[in-house]
C-alpha positions as CSV (number, residue, x, y, z in Angstrom):
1,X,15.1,1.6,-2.5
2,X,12.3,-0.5,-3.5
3,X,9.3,-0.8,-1.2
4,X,6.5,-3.9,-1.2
5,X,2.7,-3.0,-1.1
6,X,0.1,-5.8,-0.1
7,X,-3.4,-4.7,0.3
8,X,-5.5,-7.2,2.4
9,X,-8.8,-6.8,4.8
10,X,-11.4,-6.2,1.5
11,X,-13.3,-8.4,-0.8
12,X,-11.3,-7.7,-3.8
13,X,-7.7,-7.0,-2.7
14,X,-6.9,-7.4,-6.5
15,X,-8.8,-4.8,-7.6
16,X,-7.7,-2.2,-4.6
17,X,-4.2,-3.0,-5.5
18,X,-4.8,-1.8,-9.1
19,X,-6.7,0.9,-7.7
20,X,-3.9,1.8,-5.3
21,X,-1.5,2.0,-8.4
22,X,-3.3,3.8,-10.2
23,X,-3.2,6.3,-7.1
24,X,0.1,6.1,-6.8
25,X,1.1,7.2,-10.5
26,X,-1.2,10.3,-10.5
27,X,1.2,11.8,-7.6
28,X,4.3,13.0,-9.8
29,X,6.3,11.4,-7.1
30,X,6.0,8.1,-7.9
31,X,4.6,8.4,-11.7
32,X,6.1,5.6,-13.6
33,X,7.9,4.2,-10.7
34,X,5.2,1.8,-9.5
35,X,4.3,-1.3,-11.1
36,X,3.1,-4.9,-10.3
37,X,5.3,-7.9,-8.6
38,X,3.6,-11.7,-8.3
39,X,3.8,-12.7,-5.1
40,X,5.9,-15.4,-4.1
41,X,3.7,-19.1,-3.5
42,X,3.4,-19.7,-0.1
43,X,3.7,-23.4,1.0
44,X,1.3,-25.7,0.1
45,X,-0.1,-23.3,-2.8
46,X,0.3,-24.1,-6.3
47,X,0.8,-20.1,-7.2
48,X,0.4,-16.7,-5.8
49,X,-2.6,-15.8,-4.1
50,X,-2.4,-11.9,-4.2
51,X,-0.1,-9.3,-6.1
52,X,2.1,-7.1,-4.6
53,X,2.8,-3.3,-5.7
54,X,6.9,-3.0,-5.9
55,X,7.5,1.0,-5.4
56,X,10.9,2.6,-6.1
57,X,11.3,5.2,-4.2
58,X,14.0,7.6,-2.7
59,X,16.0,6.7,0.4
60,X,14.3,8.2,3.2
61,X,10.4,7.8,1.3
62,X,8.9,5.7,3.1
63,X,7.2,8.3,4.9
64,X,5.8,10.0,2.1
65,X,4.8,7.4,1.0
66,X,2.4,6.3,4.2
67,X,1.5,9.8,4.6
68,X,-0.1,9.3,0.4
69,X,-1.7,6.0,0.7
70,X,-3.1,7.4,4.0
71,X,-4.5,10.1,1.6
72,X,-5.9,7.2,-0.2
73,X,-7.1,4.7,2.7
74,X,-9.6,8.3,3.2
75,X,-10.8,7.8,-0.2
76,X,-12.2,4.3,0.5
77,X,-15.5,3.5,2.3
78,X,-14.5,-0.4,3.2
79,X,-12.6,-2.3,5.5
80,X,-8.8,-2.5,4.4
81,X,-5.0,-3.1,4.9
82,X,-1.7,-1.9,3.3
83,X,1.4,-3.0,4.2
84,X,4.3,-1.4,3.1
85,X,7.7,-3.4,3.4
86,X,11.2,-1.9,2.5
87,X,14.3,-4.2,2.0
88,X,16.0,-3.1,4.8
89,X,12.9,-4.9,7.0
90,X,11.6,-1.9,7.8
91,X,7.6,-2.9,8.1
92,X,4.5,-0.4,8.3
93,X,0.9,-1.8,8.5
94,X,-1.8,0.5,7.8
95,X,-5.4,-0.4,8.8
96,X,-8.9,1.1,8.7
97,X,-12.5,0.3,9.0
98,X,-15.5,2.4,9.3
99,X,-15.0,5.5,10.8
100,X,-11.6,5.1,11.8
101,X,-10.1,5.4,8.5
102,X,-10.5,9.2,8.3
103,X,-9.0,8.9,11.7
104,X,-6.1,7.0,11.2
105,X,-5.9,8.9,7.9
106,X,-5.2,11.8,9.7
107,X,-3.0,11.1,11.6
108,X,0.1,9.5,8.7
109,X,-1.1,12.9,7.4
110,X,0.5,14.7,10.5
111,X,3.3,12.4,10.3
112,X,2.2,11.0,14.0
């Protein structure tokens, strides 16, 4: 199962994407397995704004994978959001700001 990653909420949603990625292909989980998608032009756009991270990843993942971008959302000291998107519609939106992130961190980390 492929999952979609959009990172929004920061300056440079670009540069946490590749950031993100990079992340991502340290954990021997999804190594190799996580690459770059353009995103489709929305109306009234002449080309993609933003990228999207496509993620393969093993029926059943999606969890894992919140609980290690949560691990990462910790790591970073701005404002941001991940979305995570499988093709069976199933939607997560991860957000943090300020304190909060270690917070909301926490918690994918105890699967809440």
């Amino acid at each position: 199962m492929d999952a979609e990653l959009t990172v929004t909420g920061s300056d440079d949603p670009r540069g946490e994407l590749v950031l993100l990625r990079k992340w991502l292909n340290r954990d021997e989980d999804y190594r190799g397995r996580v690459d770059f998608k353009p995103a489709e032009p929305q109306e009234g756009e002449l080309g993609a704004g933003t990228d999207i991270l496509l993620a393969a990843i093993a029926a059943g993942g999606l969890d894992a994978l919140g609980q290690t971008i949560g691990v990462w959302i910790r790591s970073r000291r701005s404002e941001i959001e991940v979305e995570v998107s499988a093709a069976d519609g199933s939607r997560v939106r991860i957000t943090a700001k300020g304190p909060i992130a270690k917070s909301v961190a926490k918690r994918l980390d105890l699967g809440e």
